[in-house]
N, C-alpha and C positions, 0 to 999 in steps of 0.2 A: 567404412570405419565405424564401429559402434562407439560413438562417446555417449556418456552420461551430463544431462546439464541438470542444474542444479539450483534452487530457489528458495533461500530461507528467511523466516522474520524471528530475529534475536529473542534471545531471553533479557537482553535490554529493553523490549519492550515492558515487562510487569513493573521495573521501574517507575517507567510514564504512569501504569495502570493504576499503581500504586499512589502517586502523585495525585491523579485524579479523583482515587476514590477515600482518597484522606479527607477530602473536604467535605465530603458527605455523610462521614460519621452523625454529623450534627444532624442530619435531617431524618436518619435512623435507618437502620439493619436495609430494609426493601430498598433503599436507596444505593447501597452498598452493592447488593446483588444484580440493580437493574444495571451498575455500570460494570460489572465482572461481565454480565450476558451479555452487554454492546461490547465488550472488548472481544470477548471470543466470538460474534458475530461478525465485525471488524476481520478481525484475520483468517476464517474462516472466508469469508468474500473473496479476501485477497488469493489467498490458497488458490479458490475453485477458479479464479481468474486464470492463472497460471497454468494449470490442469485443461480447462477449456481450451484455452487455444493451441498445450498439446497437444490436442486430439484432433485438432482443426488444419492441425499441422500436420499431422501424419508420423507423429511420433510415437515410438514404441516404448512399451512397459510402463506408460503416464503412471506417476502416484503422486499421492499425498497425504503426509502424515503429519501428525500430531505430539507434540511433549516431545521433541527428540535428542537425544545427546549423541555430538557428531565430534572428533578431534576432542574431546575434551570440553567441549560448549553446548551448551542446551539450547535449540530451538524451539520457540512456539510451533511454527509450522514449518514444514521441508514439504516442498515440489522437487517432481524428476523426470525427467522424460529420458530415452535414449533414441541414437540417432537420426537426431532433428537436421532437417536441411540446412543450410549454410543461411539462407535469406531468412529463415523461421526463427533464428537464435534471436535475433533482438527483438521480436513482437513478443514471442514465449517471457524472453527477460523484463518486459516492460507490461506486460500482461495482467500483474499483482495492482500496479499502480493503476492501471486503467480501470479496472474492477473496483478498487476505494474510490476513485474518482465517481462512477457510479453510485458507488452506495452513498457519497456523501450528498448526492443529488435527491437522492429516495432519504435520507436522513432529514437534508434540509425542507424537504416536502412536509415529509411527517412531524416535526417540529413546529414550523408552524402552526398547524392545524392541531397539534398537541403535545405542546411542550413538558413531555414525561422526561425522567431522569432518563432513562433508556435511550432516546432521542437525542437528546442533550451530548449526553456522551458516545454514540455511536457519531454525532455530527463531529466532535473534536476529533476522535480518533482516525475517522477518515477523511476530515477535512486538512491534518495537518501528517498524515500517513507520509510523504513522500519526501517532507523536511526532517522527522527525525529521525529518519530511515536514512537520509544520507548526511544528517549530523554525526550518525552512530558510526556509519560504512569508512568514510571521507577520514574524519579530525577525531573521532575516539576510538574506533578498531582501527584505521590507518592500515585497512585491508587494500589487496587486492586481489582478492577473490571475486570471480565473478558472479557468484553464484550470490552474493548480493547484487540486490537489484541494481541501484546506481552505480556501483561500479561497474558492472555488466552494462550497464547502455555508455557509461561513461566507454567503454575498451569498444565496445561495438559500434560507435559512431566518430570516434576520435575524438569529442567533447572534452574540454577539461571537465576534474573535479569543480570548479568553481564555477564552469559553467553550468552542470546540472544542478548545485545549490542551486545557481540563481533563477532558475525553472523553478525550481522548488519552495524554493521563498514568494516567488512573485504567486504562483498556486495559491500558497498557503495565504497567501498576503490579500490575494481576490478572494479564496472564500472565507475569511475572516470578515472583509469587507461584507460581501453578501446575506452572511448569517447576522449581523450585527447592525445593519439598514434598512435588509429588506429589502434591496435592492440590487435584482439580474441582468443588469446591465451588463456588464461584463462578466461573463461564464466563462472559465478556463478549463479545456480539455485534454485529455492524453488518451488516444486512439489508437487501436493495434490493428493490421493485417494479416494475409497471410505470408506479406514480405516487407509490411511496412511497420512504423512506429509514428507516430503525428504529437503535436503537443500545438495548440492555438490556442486561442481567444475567441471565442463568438461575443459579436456584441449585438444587443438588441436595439432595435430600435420601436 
């Protein structure tokens, strides 16, 4: 059977982008810009995420593309694969999120060592990726589509909506903690296979 799956990040996201980079007016134009470039660095991550693990998976026609209008909705970014295995659906769906998870790790690194605007806002944008993603999916599109990410792991694991929020809060809630202590003690993860999906805690000692 060839199905098409399918992986997008809203055009509710320039929204947020937009929220963020209002407050930077005041600090002038190059500030403006560095957080446009961590915003399309941000989901471009997310994308090639998605796409990777296509192809790790053995899926056909992998793409991804940019700016797209789909049903009438404009996406920042759209992933695709065709006829993915049955066990690869939910790594492929959770794929995006594991890749910000990632980058907010390489974010929170470079930040320290040099807290440029760039930084700054590539660390919110991927540090809090996977809560407005399913504030948007869950209680303001009230999709269910799976082709967004958390509703896709939400149908692929049996999870309620409320329980992947609270993945998603408690995420956002550790690297909030993290970036604003200085303190990795507790690191929160979301790991893909090529049949699995993982979400932990490492904690340091």
């Amino acid at each position: 059977m060839n199905k098409k799956y399918a992986f997008k990040i809203s055009g509710f996201t320039f929204l947020i982008t937009l929220l963020v980079t209002s407050s930077t007016w005041a600090m002038g134009l190059s500030d403006v810009f560095q957080t446009g470039a961590a915003y399309l660095s941000h989901v471009a991550a997310h994308e090639m995420g998605h796409s990777a693990m296509g192809h790790m998976a053995g899926g056909e026609n992998v793409q991804t593309n940019f700016f797209q209008t789909q049903g009438g909705n404009f996406f920042v970014g759209v992933s695709s694969a065709d006829t993915l295995d049955s066990e690869a659906v939910l790594p492929f769906r959770a794929a995006g999120i594991a890749a910000s998870n990632h980058t907010y790790n390489f974010a929170l690194s470079n930040y320290r060592a040099q807290p440029t605007t760039y930084n700054k806002a590539l660390l919110f944008f991927s540090g809090t990726d996977f809560l407005w993603y399913s504030v948007w999916s869950f209680y303001i599109k009230g999709s269910d589509d799976p082709s967004y990410d958390p509703v896709g792991i939400s149908q692929e694991t049996g999870l309620s909506s409320e329980t992947v929020m609270s993945v998603a809060l408690l995420q956002t809630a550790l690297n909030a903690f993290r970036a604003y202590s200085g303190d990795d003690t507790y690191e929160p993860f979301v790991s893909v296979a090529d049949e699995r999906m993982g979400f932990g805690i490492r904690v340091r000692f």
